[in-house]
C-alpha positions as CSV (number, residue, x, y, z in Angstrom):
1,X,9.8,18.6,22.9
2,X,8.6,14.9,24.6
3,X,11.3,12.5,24.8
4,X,11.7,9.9,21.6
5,X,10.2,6.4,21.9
6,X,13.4,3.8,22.1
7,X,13.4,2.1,18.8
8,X,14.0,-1.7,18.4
9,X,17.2,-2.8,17.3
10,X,17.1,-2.5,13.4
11,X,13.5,-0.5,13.8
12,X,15.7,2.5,12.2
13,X,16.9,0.8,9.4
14,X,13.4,0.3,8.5
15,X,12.1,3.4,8.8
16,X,14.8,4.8,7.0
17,X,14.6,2.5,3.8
18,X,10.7,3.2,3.8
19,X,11.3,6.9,4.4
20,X,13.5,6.6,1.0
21,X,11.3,4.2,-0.8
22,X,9.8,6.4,-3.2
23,X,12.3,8.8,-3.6
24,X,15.9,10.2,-2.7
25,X,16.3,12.4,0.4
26,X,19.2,13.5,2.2
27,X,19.8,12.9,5.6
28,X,17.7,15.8,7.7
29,X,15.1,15.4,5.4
30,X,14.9,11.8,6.5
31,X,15.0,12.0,10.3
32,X,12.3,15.5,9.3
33,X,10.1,13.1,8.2
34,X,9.7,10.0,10.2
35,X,9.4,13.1,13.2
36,X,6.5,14.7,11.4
37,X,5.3,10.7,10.2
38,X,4.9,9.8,13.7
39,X,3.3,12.7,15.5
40,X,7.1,13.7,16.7
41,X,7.1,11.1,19.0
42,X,10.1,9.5,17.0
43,X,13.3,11.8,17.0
44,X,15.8,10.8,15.2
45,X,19.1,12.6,16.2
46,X,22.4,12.3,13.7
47,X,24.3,10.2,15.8
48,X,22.0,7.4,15.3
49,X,21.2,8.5,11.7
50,X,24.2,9.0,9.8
51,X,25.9,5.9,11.5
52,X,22.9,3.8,10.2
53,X,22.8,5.7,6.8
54,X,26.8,4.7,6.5
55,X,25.7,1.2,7.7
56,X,23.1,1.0,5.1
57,X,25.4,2.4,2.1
58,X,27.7,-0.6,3.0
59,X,25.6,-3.0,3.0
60,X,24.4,-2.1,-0.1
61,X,20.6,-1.5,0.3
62,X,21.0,2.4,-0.3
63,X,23.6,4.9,-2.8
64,X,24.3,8.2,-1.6
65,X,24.8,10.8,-4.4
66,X,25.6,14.5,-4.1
67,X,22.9,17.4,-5.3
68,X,21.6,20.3,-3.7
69,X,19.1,20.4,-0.9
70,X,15.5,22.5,-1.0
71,X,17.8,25.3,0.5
72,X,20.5,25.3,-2.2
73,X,23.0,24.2,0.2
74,X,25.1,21.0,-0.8
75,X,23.6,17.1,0.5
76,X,23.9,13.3,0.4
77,X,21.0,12.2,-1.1
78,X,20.2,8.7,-0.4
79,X,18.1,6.3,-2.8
80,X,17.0,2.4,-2.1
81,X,19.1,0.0,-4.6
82,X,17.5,-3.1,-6.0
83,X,18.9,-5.1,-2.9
84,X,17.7,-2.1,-0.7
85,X,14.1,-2.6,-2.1
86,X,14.5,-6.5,-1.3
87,X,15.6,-5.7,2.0
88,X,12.7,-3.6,3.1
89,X,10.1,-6.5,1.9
90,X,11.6,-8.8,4.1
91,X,11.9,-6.2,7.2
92,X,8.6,-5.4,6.7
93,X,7.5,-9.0,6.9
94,X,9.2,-9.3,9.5
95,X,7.9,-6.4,11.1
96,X,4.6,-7.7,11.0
97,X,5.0,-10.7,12.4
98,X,6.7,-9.5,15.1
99,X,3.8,-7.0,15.9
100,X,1.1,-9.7,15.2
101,X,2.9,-11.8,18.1
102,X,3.4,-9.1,20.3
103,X,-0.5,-8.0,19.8
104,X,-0.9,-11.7,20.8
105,X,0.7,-11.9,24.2
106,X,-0.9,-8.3,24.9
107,X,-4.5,-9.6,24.0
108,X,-4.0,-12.9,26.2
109,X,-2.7,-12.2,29.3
């Protein structure tokens, strides 16, 4: 396995409340897919994932709710809230900028 790319602080927030954008997904299936997402050069191991799911589920932006997982065994399954969805807009600008500016310095100097 290649080692994972270090993440910006907050980057993981991000990706998770896009990874749960369109639908509820428990935890593994969360950190499966940003993996597969990005070619597997993200990993996303649980103790950076469940702390920033709990984080998130504070803060409001995501509800956890239990059902069953694709192998019938018992999961969290995290959704965006309103404030969640509001939250991801504005990372995403964010995000954007922040790439544009860094594209910027990279194409200048």
């Amino acid at each position: 396995m290649p080692p994972s790319a270090d993440l910006l602080q907050g980057t993981l927030d991000m990706l998770i409340l896009r990874s749960i954008a369109l639908q509820p997904e428990h935890g593994w299936a969360i950190a499966q897919r940003i993996q597969q997402v990005s070619n597997h050069v993200l990993t996303i191991g649980q103790g950076s994932l469940y702390p920033a799911l709990h984080r998130l589920e504070y803060k409001g932006w995501i509800r956890a709710q239990w059902g069953a997982s694709e192998n019938n065994r018992r999961a969290r399954f995290y959704a965006l809230t309103a404030a969640g969805r509001k939250q991801l807009e504005a990372e995403l600008a964010n995000w954007g900028r922040l790439t544009g500016a860094i594209n910027l310095v990279l194409e200048r100097i």
